[in-house]
MARBA-3410 file (N, C-alpha, C, O; in Angstrom, 1 decimal):
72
3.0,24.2,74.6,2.7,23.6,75.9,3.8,23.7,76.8,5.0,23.4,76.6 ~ 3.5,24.2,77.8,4.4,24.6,79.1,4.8,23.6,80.3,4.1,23.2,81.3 ~ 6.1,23.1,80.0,5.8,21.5,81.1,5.8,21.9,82.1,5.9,23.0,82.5 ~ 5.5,21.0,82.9,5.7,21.2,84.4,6.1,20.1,85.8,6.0,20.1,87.0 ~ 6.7,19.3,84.6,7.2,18.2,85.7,8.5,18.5,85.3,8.9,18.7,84.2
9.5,18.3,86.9,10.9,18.6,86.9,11.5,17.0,86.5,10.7,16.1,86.5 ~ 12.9,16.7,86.3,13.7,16.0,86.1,13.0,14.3,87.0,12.2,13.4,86.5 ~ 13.6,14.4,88.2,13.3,13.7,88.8,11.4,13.1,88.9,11.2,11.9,88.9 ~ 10.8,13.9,89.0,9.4,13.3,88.8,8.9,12.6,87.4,7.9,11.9,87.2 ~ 9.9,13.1,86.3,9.9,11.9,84.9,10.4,10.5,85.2,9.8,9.4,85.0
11.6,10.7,85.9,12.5,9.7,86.1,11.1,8.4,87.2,10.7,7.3,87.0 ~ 10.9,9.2,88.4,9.4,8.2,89.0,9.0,7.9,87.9,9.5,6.9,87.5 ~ 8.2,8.4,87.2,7.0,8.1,86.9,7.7,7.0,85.7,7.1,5.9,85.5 ~ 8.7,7.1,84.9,9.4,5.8,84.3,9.8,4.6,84.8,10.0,3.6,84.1 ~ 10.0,5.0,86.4,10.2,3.9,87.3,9.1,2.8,87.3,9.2,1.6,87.2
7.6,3.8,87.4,6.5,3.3,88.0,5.8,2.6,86.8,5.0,1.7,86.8 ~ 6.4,3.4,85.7,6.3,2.0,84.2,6.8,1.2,84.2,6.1,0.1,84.3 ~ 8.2,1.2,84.2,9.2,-0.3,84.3,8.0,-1.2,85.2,7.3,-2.2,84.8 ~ 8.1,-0.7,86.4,7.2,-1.7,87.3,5.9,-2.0,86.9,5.4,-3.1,86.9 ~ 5.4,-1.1,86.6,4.1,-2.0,85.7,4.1,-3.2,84.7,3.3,-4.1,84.7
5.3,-3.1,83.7,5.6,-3.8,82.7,5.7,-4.9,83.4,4.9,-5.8,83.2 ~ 7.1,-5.0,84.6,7.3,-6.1,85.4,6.5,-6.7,85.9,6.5,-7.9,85.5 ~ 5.4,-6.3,87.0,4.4,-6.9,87.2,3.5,-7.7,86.3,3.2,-8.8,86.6 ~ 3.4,-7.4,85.6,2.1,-7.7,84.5,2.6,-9.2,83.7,2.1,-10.3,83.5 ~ 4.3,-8.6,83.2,4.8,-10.2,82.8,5.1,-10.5,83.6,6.0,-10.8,82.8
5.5,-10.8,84.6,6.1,-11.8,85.9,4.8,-12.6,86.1,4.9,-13.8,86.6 ~ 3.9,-12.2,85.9,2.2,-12.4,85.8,2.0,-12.4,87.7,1.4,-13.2,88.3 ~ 2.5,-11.4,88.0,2.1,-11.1,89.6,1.0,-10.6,89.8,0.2,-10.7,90.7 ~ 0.9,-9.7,88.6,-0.6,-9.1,88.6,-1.2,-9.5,86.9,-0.9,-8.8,85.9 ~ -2.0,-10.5,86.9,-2.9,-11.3,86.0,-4.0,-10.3,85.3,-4.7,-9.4,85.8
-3.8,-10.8,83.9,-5.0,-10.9,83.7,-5.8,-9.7,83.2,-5.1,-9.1,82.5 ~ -7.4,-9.0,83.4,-7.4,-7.9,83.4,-7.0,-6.9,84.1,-7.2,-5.7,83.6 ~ -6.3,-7.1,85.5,-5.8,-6.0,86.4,-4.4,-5.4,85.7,-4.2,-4.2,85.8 ~ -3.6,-6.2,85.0,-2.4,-6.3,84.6,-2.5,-4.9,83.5,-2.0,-3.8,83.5 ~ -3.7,-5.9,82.3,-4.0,-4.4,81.6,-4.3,-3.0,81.8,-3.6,-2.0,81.4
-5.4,-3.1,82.5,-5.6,-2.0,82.9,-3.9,-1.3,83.9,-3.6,-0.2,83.5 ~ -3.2,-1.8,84.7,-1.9,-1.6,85.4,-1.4,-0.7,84.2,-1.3,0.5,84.2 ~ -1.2,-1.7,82.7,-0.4,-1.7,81.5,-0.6,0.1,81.3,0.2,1.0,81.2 ~ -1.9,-0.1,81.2,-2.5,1.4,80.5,-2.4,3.0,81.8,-2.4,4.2,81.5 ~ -2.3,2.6,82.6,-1.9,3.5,83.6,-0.2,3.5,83.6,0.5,4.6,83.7
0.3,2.5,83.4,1.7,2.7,83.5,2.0,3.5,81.6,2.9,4.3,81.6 ~ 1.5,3.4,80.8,1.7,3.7,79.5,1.1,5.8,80.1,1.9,6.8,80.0 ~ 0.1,5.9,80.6,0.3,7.5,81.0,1.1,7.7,81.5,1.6,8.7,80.9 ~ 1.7,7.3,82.6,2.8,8.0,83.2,3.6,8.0,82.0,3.8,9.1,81.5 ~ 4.3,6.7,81.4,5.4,7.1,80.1,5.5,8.4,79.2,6.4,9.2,78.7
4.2,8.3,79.1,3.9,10.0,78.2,3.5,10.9,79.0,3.3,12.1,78.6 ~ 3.3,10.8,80.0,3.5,12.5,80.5,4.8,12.8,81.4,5.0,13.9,82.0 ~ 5.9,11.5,81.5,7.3,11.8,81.8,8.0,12.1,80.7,9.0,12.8,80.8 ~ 7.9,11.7,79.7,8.4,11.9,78.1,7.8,13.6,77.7,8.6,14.5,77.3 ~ 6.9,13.8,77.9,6.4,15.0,77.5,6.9,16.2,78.6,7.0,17.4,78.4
7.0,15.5,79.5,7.2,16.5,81.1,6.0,17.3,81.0,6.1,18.5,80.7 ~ 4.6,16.8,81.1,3.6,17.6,80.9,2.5,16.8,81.8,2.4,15.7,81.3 ~ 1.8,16.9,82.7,1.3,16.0,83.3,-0.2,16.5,83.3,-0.4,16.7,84.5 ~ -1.5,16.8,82.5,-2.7,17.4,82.7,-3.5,17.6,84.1,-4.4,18.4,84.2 ~ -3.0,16.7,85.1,-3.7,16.5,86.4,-3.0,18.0,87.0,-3.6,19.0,87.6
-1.8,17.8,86.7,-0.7,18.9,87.7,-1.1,20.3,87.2,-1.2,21.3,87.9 ~ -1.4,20.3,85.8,-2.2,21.9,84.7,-3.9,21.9,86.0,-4.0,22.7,86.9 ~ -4.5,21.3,85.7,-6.0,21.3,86.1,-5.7,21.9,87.5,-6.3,22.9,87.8 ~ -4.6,21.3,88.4,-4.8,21.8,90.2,-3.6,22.6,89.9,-2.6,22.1,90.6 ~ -3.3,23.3,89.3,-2.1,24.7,89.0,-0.5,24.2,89.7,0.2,25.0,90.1
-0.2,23.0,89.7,0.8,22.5,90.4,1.7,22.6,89.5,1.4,22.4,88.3 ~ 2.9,22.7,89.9,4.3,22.7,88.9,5.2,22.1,89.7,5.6,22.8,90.7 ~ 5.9,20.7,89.5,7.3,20.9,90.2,8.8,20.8,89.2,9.8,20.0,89.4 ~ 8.6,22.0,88.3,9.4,22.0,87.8,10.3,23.6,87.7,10.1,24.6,87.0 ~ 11.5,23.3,88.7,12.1,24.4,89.1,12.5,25.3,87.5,13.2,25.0,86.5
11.7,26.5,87.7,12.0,27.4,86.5,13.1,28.7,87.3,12.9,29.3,88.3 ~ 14.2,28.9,86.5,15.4,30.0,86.7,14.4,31.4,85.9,13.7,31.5,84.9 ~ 14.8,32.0,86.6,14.3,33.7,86.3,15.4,33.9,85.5,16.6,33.7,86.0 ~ 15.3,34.2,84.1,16.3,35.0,83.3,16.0,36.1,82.5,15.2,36.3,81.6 ~ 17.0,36.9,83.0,15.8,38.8,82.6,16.2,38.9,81.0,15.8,39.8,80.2
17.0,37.9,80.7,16.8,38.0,78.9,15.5,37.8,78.4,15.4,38.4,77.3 ~ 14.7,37.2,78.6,13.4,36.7,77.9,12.5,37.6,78.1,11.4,37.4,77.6
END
């Protein structure tokens, strides 16, 4: 599997976990919204972990700066 998220767009999308986590026990966001929050914040974790994002494969998007090296 060929990643395609650079550095910085893991590091968001771990951001955008933490904050989910936060919200949900701070109980700012209750309840069933919280869950469902939980389970969208749990994808970003694994496709920042993985650097592989399926949405970014489906619409051919990459922002992960690849170096040309004529060894390979």
């Amino acid at each position: 599997m060929k990643t395609n998220l650079n550095q910085i767009d893991s590091y968001f999308r771990y951001g955008l976990t933490a904050l989910a986590f936060i919200l949900y026990i701070t109980d700012i966001v209750p309840s069933t919204d919280g869950i469902i929050l939980i389970g969208i914040g749990l994808v970003f974790l694994i496709t920042g972990l993985f650097k592989f994002c399926p949405v970014y494969f489906i619409f051919g998007l990459n922002t992960r700066n690849e170096e040309i090296n004529p060894n390979n």
